[in-house]
Structure formats: structure tokens, C-alpha cells
C-alpha positions in Angstrom: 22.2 -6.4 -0.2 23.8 -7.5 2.5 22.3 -10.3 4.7 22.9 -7.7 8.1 20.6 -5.4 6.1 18.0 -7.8 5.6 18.1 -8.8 8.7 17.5 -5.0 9.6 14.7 -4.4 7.4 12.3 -7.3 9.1 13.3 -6.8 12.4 12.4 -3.0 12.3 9.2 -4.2 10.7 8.7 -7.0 13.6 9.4 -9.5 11.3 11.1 -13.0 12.9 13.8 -13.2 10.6 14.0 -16.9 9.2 16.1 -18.8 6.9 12.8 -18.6 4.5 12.2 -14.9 4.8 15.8 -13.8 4.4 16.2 -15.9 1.0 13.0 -14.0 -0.5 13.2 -10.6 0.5 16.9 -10.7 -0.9 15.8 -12.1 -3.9 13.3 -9.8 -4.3 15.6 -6.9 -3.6 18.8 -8.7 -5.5 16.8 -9.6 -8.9 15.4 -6.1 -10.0 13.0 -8.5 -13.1 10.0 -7.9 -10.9 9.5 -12.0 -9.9 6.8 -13.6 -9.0 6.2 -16.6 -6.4 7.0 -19.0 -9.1 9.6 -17.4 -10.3 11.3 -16.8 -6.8 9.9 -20.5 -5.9 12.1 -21.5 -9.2 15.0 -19.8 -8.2 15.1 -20.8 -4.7 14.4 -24.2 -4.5 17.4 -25.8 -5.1 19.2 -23.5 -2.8 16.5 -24.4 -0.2 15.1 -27.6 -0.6 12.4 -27.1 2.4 11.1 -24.3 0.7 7.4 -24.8 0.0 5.0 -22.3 -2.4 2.8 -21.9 0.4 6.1 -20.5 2.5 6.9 -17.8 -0.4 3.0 -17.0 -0.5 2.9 -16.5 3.4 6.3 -14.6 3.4 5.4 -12.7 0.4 2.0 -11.4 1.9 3.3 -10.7 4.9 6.7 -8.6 3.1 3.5 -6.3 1.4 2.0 -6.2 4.5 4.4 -4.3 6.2 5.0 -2.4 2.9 8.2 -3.7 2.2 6.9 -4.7 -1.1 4.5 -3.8 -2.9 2.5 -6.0 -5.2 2.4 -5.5 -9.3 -0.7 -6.4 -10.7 -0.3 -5.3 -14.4 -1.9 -8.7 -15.6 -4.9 -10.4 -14.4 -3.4 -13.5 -14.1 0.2 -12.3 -12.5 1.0 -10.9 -9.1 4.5 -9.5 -9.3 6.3 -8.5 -6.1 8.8 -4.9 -6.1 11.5 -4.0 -3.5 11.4 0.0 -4.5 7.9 1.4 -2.3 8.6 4.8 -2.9 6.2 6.0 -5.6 6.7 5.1 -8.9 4.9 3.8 -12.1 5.5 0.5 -14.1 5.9 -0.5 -17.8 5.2 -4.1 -19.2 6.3 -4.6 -22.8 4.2 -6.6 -25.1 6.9 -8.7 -26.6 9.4 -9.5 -23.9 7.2 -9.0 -20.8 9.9 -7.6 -19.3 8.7 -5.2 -16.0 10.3 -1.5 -16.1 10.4 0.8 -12.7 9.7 4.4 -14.3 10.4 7.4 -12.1 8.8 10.4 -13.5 6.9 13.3 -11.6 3.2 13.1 -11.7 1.7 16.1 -10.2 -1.0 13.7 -8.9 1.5 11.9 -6.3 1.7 14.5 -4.6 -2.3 14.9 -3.2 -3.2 13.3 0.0 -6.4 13.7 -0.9 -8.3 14.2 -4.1 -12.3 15.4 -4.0 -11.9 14.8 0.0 -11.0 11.1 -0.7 -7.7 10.2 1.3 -5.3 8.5 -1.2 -3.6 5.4 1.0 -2.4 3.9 -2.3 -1.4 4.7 -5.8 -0.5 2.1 -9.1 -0.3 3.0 -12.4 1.0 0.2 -15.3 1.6 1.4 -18.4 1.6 -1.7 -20.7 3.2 -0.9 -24.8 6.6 -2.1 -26.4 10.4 -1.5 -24.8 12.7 1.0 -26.8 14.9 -2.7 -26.5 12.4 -4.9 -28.5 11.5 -1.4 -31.0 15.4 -1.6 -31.5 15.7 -5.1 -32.4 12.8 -5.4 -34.9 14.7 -1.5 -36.5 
């Protein structure tokens, strides 16, 4: 993506665009693998030595927030971060830990309300083995 387009997204959300906040939000939306801070600390750092942990936590908060993105929480111990809000499910596989986006119709996505509970939120992690890491071991 484009930095004008980054740019775009946090100033319609109010955002004040920084060098910091640019640099995660595209990585976030450049490196579909689901990161987290560590991960986009890791990747970042070099490019931007200033960069602090506590800056990506801040920035990262704040990105979710708005609902730019939206916060994985498949694992206890792991907060993953997502560019794509629109509703969708997520698959973790056992072996590789790799993070899958899985768009498939539930009829439940469509109720704003369910029993006269308003839904404001919806998550659903499906955690098993990839068809990749099945294919590998035959």
C-alpha cells in the first residue's frame, strides 16, 4: 500500500500521521503473516532505530481502537494484529503456527442481535493442521 493511502486511512480516523504510525500500519497491512509487536518491533527496528516497544504497543492499541485492526487472540500468550476488519474467521496450524484469514459465510454474522443481546463484536479461531504441513508429512 501506498504511503498516500496510509496516510489517508489515519487521517480519516483522526490519527496524527507520524513517521512511527505509518511504518506499523504498513507493515501490518504489507505482511499478510498476522505479526505481532515483536515481530513488527523485529522487523522495524533497523529501518527505524528510534523505534521503541512501548511506541508499537501505543500505536498498535490505538490502530484497534479505531478499528483499523483488529486484534487476534488465538493463543493465551500471543496478541496478533490483522489489517482485513471486515468479518472473517482465523485458522492457526499446530505445526507451523502459521495464521490463515478464512472467509466463509456463517449465518451467525449476519444477527445484530442474538436473544436481545446486541453483537458489537465477533472472533472465531479455529486452531488444527494446514492442508500445507498435511502435504508435507503425505
Amino acid at each position: 500500500m501506498k504511503k498516500e493511502e496510509i496516510l489517508k486511512i489515519l487521517k480519516e480516523n483522526k490519527i496524527k500521521p507520524s513517521i512511527h504510525r505509518i511504518e506499523i500500519l504498513s507493515y501490518v497491512i504489507e505482511n499478510k503473516i498476522h505479526p505481532s509487536a515483536d515481530e513488527i518491533y523485529s522487523a522495524l527496528n533497523s529501518k527505524i532505530p528510534s523505534l521503541s516497544k512501548a511506541t508499537i504497543y501505543n500505536t498498535l492499541k490505538l490502530l484497534c481502537k479505531k478499528k483499523i485492526l483488529i486484534e487476534i487472540l488465538i493463543e493465551k500468550d500471543e496478541t496478533r494484529f490483522d489489517y482485513i476488519v471486515k468479518s472473517h474467521y482465523h485458522f492457526k496450524c499446530k505445526k507451523c503456527k502459521r495464521i490463515y484469514d478464512i472467509f466463509k459465510k456463517c449465518p451467525i454474522l449476519n444477527y445484530k442481535k442474538i436473544d436481545g443481546h446486541i453483537i458489537e463484536e465477533f472472533h472465531m479461531y479455529l486452531i488444527g493442521v494446514c492442508k500445507n504441513c498435511l502435504n508435507k508429512n503425505g
